[in-house]
Structure formats: C-alpha cells, structure tokens
N, C-alpha and C positions, 0 to 999 in steps of 0.2 A: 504494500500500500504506500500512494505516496502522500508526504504530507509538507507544509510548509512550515517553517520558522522563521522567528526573527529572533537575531542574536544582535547585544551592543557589537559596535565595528571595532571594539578593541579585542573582543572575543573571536569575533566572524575572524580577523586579519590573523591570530597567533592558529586559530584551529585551521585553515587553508597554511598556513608557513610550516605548520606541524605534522600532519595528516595527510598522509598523500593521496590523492584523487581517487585511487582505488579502493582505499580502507577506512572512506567516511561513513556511509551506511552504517557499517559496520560497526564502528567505535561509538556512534550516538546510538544505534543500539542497543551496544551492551552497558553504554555510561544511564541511558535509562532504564536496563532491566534491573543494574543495579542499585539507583534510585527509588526504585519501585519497588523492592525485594525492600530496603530500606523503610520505605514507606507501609508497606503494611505488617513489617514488624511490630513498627510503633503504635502501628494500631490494635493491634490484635495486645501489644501488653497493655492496653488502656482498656480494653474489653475485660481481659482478666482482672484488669486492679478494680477497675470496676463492678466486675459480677464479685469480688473478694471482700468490698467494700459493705461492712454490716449497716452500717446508716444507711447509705442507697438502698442499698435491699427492705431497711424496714421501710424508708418513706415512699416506695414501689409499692411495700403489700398494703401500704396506706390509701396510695391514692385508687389503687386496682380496688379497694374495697367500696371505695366511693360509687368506683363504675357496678358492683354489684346492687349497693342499696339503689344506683336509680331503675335498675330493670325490675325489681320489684316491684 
C-alpha cells in the first residue's frame, strides 16, 4: 500500500543523505513496526494496571449498579 508523509526538511534531507533509494520502504517500515510494537505495549500495561486497580474496579461495580437499578 502506498501512503504519503510529510516529514520537517531537516529530517526528509538526513533520511534521503542516509538511506539509500532502495532500502526506504523498508526502514520506515520496520522504524514503524517498531513504534507500534512500542505503542501497544504501553497500552496493554495500562489495561493491566488498570483492571489491577481496586478503586477503579469498585467505582465500575458502582456505577454498573446504577445501570441495573434503572432497568428495573
């Protein structure tokens, strides 16, 4: 797939003086997979610290209770 970017010109001018023509695809790929791999690290431990979190979890069975009394 192809996609567009916009990079600052101080970046765009070292990543073309660095990267030779053939192995850009390439390197922005894997500089994003591993951004991404990054990226839902940090999330997945904010999920955990979150479902670990006993306050959150009681002010959840709080308000979930609220949603029962109104189907009543």
């Amino acid at each position: 797939m192809r996609m567009t970017f916009s990079l600052p010109d101080a970046l765009a001018h070292r990543f073309r003086a660095n990267i030779p023509p053939r192995k850009r695809s390439s390197t922005v790929a894997k500089l994003i997979e591993q951004e991404m791999m990054t990226q839902e690290r940090n999330l997945e431990a904010a999920c955990l610290a979150a479902n670990n979190d006993e306050t959150l979890t009681e002010e959840v069975g709080e308000w979930q209770g609220f949603e029962d009394e109104l189907e009543e």
